[in-house]
N, CA and C of each residue as an Amber inpcrd file, in Angstrom:
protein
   657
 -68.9610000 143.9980000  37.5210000 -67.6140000 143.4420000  37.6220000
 -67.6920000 141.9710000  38.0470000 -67.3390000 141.1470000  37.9130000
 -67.1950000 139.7440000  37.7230000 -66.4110000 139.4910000  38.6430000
 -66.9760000 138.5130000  39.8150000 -66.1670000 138.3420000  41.1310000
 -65.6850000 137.0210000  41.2400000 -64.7350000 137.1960000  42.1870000
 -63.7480000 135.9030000  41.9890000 -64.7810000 134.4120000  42.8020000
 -64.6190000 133.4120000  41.7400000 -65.6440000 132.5850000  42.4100000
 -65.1910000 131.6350000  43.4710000 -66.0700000 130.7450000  44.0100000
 -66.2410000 129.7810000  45.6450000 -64.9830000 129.1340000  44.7590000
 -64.7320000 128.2610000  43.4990000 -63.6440000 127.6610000  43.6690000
 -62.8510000 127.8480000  43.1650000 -62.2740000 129.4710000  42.7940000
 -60.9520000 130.0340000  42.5260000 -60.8880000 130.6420000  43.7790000
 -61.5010000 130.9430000  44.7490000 -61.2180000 131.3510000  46.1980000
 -60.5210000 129.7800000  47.1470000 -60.6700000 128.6200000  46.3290000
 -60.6130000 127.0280000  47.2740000 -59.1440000 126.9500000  46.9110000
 -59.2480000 127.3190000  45.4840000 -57.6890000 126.7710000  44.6500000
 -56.8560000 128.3440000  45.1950000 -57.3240000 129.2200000  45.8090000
 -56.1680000 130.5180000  45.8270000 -55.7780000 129.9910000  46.8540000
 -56.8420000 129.7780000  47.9420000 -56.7120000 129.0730000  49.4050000
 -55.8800000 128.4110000  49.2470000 -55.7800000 127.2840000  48.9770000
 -54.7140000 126.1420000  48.7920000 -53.4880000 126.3780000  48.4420000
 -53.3340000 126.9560000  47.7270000 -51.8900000 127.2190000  46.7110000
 -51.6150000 128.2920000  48.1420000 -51.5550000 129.6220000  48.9420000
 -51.0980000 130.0500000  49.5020000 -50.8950000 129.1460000  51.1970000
 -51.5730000 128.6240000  51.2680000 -51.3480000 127.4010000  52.8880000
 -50.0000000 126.8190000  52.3930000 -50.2120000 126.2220000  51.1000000
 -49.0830000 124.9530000  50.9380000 -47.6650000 126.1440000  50.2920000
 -47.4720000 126.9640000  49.8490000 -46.2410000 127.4290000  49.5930000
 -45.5880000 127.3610000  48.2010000 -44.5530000 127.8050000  47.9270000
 -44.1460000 128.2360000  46.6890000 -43.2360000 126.9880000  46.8840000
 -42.3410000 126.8800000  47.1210000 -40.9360000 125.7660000  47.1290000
 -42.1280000 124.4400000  47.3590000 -42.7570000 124.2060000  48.1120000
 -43.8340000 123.1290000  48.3610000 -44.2310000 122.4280000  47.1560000
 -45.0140000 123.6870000  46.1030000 -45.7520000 122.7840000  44.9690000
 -44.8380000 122.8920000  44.0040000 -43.7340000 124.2080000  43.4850000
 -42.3150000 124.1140000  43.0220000 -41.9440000 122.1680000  42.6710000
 -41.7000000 121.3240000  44.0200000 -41.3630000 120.4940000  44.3910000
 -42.5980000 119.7580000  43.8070000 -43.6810000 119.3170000  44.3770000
 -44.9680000 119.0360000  44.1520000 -44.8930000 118.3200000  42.3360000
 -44.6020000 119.8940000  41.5540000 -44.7880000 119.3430000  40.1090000
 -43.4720000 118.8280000  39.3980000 -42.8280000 118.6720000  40.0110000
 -41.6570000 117.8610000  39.3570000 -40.5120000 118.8680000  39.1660000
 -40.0370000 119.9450000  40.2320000 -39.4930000 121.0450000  40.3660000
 -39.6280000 121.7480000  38.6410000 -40.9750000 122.0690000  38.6040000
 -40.6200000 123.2350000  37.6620000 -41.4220000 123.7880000  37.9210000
 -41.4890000 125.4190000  36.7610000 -42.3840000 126.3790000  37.4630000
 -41.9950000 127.3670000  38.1730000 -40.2950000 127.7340000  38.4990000
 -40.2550000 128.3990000  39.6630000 -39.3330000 129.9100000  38.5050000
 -40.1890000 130.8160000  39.0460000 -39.6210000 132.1260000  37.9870000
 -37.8640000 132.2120000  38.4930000 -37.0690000 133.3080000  38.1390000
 -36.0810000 133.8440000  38.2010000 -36.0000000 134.1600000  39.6760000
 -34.8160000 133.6740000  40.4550000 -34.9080000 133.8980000  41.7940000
 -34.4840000 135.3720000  41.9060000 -34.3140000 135.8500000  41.0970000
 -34.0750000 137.5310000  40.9800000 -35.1980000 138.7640000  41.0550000
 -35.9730000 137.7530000  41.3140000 -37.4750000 138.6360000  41.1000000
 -38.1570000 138.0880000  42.6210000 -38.0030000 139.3440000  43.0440000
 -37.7310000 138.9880000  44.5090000 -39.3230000 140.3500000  45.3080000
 -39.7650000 140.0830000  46.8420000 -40.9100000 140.4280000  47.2080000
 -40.3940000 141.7500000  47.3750000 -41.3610000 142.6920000  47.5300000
 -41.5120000 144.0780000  47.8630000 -41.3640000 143.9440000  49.4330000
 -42.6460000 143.1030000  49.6360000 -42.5910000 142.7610000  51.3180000
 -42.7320000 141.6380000  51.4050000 -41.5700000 140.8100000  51.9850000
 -41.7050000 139.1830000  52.0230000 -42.2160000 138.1750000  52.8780000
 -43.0490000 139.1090000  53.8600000 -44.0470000 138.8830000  54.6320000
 -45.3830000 138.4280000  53.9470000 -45.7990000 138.9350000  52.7210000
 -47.1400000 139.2660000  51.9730000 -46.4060000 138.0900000  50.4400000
 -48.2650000 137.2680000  51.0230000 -48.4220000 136.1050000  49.5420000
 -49.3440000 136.7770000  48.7340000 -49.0370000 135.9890000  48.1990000
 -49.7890000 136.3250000  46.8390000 -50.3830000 134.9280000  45.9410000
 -51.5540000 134.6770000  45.3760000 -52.1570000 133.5440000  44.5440000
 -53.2040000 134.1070000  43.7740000 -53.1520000 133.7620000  42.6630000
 -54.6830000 133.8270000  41.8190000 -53.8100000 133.5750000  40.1170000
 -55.2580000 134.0360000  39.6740000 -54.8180000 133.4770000  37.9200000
 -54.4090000 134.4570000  37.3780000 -53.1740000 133.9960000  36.4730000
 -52.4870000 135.2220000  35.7040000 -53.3770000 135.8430000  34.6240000
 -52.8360000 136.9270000  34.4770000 -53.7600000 138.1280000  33.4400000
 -51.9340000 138.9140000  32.9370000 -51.7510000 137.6970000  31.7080000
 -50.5100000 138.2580000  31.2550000 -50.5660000 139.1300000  30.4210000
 -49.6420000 140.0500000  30.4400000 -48.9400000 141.3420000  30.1410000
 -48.0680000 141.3050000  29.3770000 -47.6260000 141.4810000  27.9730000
 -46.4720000 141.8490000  26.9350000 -45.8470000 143.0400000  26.9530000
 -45.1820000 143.6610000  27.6650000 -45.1210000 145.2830000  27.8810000
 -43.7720000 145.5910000  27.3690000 -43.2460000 146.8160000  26.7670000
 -42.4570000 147.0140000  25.7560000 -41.8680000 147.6950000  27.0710000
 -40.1900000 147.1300000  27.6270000 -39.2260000 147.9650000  28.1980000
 -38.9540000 149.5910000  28.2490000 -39.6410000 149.7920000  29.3040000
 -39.2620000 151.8410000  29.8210000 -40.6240000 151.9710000  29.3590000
 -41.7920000 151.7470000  28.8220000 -42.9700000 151.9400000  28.6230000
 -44.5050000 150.8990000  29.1530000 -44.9620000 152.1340000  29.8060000
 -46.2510000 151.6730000  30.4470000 -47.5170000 151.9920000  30.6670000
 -47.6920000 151.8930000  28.9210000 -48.9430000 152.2410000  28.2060000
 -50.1020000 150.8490000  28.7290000 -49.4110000 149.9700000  28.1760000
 -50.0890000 148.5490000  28.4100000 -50.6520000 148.2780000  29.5780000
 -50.3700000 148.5200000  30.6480000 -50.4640000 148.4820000  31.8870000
 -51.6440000 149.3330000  32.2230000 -51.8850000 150.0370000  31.9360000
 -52.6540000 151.1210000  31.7640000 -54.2730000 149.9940000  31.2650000
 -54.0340000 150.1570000  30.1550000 -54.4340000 149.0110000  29.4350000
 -55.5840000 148.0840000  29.9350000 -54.3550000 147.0940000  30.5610000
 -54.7560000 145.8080000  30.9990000 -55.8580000 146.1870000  32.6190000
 -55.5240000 147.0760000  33.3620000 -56.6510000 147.4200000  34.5860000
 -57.9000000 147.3640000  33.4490000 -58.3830000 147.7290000  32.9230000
 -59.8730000 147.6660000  32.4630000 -59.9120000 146.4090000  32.0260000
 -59.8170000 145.5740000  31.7790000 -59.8540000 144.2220000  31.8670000
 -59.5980000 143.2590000  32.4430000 -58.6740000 143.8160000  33.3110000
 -58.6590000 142.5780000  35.0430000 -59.9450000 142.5360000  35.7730000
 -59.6220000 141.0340000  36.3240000 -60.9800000 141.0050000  36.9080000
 -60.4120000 140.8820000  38.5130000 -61.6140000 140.4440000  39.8160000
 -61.0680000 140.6700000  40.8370000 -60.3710000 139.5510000  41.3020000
 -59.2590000 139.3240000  41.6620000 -58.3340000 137.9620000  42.0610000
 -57.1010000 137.7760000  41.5050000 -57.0070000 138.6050000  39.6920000
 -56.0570000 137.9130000  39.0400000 -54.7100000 138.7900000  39.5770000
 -53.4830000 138.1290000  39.1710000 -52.6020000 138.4080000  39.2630000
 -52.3370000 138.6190000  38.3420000 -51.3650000 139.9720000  37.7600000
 -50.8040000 140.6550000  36.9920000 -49.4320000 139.8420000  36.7120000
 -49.0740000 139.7570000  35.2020000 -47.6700000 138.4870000  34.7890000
 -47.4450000 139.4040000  34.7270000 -46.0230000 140.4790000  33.9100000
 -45.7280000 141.1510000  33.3890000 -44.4200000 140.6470000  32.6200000
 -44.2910000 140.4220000  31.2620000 -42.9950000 140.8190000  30.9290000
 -42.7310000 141.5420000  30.0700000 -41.5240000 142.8660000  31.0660000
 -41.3960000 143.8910000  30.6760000 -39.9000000 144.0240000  30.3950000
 -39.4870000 142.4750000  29.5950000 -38.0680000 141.9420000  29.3380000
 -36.5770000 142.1230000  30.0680000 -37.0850000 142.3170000  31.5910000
 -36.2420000 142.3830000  32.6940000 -35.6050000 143.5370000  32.8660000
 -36.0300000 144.7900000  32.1900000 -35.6560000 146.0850000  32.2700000
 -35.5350000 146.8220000  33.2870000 -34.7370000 146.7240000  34.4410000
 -34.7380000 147.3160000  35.7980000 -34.3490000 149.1190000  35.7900000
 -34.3830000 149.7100000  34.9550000 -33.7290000 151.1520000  34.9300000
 -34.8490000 152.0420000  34.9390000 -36.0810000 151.7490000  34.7580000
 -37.2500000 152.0840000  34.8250000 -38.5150000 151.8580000  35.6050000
 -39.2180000 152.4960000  36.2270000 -40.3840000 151.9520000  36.9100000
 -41.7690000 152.0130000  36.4380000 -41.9980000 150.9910000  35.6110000
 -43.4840000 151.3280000  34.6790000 -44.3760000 151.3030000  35.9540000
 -44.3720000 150.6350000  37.1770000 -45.8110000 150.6810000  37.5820000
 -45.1570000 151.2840000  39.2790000 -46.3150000 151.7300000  40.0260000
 -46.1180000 152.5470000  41.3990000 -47.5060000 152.8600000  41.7370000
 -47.4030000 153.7330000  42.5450000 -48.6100000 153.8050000  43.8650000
 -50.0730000 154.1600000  42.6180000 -49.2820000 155.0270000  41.5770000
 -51.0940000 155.0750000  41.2550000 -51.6880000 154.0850000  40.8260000
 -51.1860000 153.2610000  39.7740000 -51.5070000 151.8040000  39.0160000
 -51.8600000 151.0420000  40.3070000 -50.8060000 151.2280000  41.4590000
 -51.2860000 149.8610000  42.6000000 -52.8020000 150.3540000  43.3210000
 -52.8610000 151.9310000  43.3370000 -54.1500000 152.4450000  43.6170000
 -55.4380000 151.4210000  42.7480000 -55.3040000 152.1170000  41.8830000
 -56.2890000 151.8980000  40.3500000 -55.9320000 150.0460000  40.4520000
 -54.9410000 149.0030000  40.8430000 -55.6160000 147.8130000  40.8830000
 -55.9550000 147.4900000  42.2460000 -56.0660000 147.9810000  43.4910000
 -56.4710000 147.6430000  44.5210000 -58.6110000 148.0550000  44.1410000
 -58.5500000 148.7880000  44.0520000 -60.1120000 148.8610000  43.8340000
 -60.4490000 148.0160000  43.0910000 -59.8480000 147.4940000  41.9450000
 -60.6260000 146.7430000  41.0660000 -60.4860000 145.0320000  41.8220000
 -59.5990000 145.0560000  42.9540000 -59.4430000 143.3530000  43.7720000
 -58.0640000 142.7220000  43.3000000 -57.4270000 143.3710000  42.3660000
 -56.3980000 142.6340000  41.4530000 -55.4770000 141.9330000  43.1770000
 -55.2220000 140.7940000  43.0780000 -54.8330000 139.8860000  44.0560000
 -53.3090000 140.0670000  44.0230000 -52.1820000 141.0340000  43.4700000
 -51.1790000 141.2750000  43.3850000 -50.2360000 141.5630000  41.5230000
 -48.7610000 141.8300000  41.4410000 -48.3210000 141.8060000  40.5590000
 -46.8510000 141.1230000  40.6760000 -46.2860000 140.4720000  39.1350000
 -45.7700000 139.5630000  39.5670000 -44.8530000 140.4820000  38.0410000
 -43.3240000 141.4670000  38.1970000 -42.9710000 141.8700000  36.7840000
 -41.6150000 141.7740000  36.8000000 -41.3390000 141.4380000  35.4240000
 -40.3490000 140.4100000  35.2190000 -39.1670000 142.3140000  34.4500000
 -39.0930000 143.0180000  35.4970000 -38.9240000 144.3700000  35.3120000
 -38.5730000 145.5240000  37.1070000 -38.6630000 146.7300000  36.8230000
 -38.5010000 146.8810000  37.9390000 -40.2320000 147.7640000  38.3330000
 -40.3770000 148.2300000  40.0210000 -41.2950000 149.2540000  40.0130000
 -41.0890000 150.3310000  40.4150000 -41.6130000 151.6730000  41.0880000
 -40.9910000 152.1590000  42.1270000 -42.2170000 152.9680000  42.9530000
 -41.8240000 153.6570000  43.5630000 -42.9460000 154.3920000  45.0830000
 -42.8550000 152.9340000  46.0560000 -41.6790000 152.4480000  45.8010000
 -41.7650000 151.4340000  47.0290000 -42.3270000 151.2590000  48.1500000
 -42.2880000 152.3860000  48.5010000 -42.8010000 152.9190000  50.3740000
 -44.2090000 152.6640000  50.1100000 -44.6950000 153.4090000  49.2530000
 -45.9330000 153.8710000  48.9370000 -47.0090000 152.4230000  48.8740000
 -45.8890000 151.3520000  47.7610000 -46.9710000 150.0540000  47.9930000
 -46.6650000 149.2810000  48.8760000 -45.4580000 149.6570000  49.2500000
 -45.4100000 148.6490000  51.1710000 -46.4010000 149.0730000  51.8050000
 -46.8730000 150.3320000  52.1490000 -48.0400000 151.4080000  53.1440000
 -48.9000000 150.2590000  52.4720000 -49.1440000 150.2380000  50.9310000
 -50.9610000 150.0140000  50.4520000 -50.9810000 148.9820000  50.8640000
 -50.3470000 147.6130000  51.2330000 -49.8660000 146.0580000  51.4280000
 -50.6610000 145.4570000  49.7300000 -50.1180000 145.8260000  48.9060000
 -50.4390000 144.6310000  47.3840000 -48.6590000 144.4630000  47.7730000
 -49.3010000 143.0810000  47.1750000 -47.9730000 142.0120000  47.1780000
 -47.5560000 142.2290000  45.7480000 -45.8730000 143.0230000  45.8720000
 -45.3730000 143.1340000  44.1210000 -43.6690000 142.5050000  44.5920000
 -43.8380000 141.2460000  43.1050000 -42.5750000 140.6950000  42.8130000
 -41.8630000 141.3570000  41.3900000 -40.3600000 141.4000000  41.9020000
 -39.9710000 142.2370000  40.4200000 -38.6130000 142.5260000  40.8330000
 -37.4690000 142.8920000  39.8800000 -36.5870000 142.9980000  39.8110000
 -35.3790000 143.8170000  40.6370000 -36.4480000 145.0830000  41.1610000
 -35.5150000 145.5650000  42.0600000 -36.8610000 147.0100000  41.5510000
 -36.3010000 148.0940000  42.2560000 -37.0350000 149.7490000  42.5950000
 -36.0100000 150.6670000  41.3730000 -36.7600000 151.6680000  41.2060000
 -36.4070000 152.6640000  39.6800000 -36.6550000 153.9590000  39.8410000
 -36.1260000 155.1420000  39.9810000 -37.3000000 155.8320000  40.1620000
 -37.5180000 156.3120000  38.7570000 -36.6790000 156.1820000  37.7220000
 -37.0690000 156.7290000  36.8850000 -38.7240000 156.4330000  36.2500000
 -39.0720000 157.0470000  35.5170000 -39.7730000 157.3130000  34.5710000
 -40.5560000 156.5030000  33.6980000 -41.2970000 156.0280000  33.2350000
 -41.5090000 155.4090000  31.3570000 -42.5860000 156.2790000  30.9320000
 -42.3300000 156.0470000  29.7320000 -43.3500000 156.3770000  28.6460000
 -44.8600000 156.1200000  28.5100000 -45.4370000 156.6250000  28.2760000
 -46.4470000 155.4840000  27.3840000 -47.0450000 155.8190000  25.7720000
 -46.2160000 155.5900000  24.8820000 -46.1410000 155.2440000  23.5700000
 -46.2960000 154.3510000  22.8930000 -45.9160000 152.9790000  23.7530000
 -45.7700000 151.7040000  22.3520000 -46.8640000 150.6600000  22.9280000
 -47.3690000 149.9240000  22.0130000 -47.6900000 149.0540000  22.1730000
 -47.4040000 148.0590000  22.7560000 -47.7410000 146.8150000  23.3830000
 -48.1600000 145.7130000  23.8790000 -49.1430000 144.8040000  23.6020000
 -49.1300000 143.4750000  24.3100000 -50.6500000 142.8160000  24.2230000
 -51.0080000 142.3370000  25.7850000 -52.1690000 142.0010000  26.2210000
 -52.6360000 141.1600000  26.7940000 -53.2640000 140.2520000  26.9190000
 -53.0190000 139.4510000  27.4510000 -53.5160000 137.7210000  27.9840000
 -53.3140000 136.8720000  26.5440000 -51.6130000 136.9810000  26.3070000
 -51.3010000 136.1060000  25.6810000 -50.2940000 135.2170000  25.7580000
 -49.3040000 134.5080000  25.1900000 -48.6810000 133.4400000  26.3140000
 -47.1120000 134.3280000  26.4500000 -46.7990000 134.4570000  27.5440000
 -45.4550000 135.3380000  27.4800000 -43.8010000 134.6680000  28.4220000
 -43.2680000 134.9700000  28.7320000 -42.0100000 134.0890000  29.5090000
 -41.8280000 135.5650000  30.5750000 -41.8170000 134.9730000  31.7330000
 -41.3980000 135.9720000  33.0910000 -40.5750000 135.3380000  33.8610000
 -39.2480000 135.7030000  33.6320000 -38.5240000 135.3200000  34.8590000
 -37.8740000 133.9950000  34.2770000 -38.1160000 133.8410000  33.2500000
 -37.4260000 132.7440000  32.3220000 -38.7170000 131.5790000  32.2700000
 -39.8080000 131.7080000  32.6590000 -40.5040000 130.3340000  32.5000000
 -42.1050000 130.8360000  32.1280000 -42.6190000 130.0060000  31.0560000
 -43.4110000 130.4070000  30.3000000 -44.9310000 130.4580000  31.0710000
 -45.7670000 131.7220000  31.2030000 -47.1500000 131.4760000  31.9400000
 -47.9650000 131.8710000  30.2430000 -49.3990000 131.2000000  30.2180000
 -50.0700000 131.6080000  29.6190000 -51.4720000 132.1190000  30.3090000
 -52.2070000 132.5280000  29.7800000 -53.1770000 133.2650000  30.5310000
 -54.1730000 132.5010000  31.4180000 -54.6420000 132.7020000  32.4710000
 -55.1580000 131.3680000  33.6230000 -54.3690000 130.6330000  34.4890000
 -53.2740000 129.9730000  33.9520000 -52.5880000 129.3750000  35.3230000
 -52.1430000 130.4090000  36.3100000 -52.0580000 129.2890000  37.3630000
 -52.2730000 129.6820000  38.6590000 -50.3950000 130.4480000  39.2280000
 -50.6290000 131.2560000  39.7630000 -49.6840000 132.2810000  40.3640000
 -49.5120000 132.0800000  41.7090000 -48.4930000 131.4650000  42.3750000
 -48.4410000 131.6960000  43.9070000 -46.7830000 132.2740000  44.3340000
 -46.8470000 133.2920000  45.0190000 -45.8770000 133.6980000  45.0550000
 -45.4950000 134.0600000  47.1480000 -44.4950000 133.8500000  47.4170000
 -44.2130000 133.8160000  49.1990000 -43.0280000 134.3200000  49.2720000
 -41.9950000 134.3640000  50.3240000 -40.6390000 134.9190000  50.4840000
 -39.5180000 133.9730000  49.7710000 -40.1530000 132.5990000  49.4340000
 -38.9090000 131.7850000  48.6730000 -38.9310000 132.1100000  47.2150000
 -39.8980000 132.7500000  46.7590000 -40.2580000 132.7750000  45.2400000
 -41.8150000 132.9290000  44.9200000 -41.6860000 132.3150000  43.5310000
 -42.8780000 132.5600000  42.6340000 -42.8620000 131.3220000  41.9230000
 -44.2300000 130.6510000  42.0310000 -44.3840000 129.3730000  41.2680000
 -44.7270000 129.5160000  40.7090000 -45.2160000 129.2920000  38.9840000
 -46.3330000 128.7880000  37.8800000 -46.7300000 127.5550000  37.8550000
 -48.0410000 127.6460000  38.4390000 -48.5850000 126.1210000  37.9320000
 -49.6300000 126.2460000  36.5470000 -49.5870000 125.8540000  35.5740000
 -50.5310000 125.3050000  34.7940000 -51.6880000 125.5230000  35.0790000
 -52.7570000 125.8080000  34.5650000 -54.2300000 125.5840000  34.8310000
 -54.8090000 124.0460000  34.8320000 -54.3850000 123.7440000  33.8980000
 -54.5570000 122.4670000  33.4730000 -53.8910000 121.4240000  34.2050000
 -53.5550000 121.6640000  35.3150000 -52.8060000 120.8520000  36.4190000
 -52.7000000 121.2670000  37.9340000 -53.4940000 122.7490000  38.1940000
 -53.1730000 122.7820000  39.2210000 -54.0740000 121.7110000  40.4310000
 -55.2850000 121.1340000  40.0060000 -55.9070000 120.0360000  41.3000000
 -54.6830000 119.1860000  41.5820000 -54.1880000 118.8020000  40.2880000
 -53.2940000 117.5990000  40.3960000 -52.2010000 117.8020000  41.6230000
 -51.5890000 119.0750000  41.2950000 -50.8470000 119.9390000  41.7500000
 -50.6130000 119.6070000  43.5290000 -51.8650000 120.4600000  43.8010000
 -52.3590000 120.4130000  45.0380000 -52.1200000 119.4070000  46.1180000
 -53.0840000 117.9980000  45.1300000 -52.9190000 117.0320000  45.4200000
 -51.1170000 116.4190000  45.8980000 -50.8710000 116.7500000  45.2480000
 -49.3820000 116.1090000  44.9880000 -48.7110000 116.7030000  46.1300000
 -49.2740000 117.8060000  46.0210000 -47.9100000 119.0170000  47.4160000
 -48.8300000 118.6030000  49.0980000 -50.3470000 118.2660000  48.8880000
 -50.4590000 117.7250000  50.3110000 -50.0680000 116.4050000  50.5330000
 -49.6630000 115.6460000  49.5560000 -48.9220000 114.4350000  50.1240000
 -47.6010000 114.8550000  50.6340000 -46.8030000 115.9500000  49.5010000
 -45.3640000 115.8080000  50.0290000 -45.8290000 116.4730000  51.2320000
 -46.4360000 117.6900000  51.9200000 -46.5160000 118.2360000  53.1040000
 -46.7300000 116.5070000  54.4090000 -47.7040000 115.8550000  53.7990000
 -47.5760000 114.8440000  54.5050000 -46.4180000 113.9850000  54.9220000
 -45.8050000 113.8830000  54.0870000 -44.2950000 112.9450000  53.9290000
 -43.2390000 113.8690000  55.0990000 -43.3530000 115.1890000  54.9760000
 -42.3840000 115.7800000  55.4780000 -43.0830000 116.1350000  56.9060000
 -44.0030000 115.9390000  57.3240000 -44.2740000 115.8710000  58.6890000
 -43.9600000 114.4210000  59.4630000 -44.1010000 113.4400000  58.5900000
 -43.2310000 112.5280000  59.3600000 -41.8790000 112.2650000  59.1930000
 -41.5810000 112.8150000  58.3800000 -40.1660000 113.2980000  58.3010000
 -39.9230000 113.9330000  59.6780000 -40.1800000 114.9090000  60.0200000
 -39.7630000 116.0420000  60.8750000 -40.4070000 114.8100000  62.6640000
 -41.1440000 114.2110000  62.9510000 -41.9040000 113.2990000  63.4110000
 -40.1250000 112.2450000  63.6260000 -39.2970000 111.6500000  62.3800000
 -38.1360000 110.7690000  62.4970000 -37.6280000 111.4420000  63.3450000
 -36.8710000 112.6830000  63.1010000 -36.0680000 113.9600000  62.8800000
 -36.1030000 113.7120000  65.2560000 -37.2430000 113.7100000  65.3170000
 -37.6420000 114.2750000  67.1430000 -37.4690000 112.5110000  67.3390000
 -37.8830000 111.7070000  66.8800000 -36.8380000 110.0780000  67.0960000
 -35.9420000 109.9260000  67.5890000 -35.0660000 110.9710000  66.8200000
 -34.0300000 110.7910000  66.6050000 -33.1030000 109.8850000  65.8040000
 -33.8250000 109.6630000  64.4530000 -33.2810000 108.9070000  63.5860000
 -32.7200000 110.1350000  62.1610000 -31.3640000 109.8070000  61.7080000
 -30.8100000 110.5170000  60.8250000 -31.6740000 110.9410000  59.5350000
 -31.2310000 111.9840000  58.8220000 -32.0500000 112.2220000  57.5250000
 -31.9940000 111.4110000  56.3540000 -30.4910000 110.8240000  56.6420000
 -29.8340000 109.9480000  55.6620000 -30.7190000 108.7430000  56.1280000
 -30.7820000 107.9920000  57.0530000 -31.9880000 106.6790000  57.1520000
 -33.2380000 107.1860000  57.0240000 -33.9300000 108.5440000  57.5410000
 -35.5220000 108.5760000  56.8240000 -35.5080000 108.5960000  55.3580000
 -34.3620000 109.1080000  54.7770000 -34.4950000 109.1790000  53.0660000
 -34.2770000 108.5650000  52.2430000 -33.6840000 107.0190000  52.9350000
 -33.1790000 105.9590000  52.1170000 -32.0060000 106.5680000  51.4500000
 -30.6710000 107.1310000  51.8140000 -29.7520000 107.7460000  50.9710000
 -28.8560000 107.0180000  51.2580000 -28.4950000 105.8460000  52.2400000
 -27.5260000 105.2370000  52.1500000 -26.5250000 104.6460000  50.8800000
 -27.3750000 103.8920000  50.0480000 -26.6330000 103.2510000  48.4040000
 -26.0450000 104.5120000  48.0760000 -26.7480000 105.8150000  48.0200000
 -26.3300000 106.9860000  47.2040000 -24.9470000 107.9380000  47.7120000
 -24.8070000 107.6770000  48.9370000 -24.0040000 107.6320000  49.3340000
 -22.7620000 107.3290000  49.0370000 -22.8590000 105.5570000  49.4530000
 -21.7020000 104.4830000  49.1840000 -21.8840000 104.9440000  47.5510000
 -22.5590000 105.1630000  46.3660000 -22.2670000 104.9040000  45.1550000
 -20.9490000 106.7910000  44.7600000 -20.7410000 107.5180000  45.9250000
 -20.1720000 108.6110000  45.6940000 -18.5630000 108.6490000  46.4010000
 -19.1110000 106.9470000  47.2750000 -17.8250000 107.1370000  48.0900000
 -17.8670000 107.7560000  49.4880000 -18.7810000 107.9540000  49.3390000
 -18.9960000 108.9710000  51.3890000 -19.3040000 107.7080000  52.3000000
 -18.5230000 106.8360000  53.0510000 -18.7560000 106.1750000  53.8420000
 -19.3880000 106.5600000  54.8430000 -20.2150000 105.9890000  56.0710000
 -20.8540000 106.7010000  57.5350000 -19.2420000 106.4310000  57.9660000
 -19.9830000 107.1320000  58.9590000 -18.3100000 107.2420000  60.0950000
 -18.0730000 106.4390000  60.7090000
């Protein structure tokens, strides 16, 4: 089995310290899934590379599937076209990906045995709990480019998900990424640094013109 390496363990590191709304912000606010797709337990992060999922609504054949080909770290995309009346995945699937390392699931759908994966602690984002049922009859694909939550992941970029949300960063951008969100973390510590000054938010942010250009005079 193929283990997660020294610098997808640096880049998971990173992306979970700095936060979802953080690098959200970071890349030019995009990236951020459906705020409807919300934590199981919003205590528990989640980061690693997506291993996307095409999964046909009320059926969860695919899923099935895709465990023999995850490796240890990735995060599970799923879109299972926002179908909340059903629970394709629960305690056994979260069983069967905790052994294999899978670093969480992220489904643009519902799950259910709620209790069951709060007890296991995998971090699952998704639409809401089901108890019903699915199938497994139809087809799917995996690790091809799919839309979750309204915003497009393809297979590899990076997944970080916390109690504000779920980010997509790009593969192909997440150093940049990084980079970008420890400056803003920088900016906003001396921000917060004005803030104990005691100087307004409106003078640390330069918002005065923007202001006067709306008509809001200071007092």
């Amino acid at each position: 089995m193929t283990q997660i390496t020294t610098e997808q363990e640096s880049v998971r590191d990173s992306l979970i310290k700095l936060g979802s709304a953080t690098l959200h912000e970071a890349q030019g606010q995009t990236g951020a899934i459906a705020s409807a797709l919300k934590p199981l337990d919003p205590f528990r992060r989640l980061a690693g590379p997506a291993m996307t999922i095409d999964a046909k609504p009320g059926d969860n054949l695919v899923l099935h599937h895709a465990l023999r080909f995850a490796r240890p770290g990735d995060v599970l995309v799923v879109d299972a076209k926002g179908y909340a009346e059903a629970g394709p995945w629960g305690d056994i699937l979260t069983l069967a990906a905790q052994k294999i390392g899978i670093a969480g699931l992220v489904i643009d759908g519902a799950v259910r045995d709620g209790d069951s994966i709060l007890e296991m602690g995998f971090p699952v984002f998704c639409r809401g709990l089901s108890i019903c049922g699915t199938q497994k009859t139809q087809p799917g694909q995996i690790n091809v480019p799919i839309v979750c939550g309204g915003v497009s992941v393809n297979p590899g970029d990076w997944i970080m998900g916390d109690r504000d949300g779920v980010v997509i960063v790009p593969r192909r951008d997440v150093v940049a990424v990084i980079e970008a969100a420890r400056k803003r973390e920088a900016a906003e510590i001396a921000l917060r640094k004005g803030i104990a000054a005691g100087k307004s938010t409106v003078e640390l942010l330069g918002l005065e013109a923007s202001l006067r250009r709306v008509g809001l005079e200071p007092p």
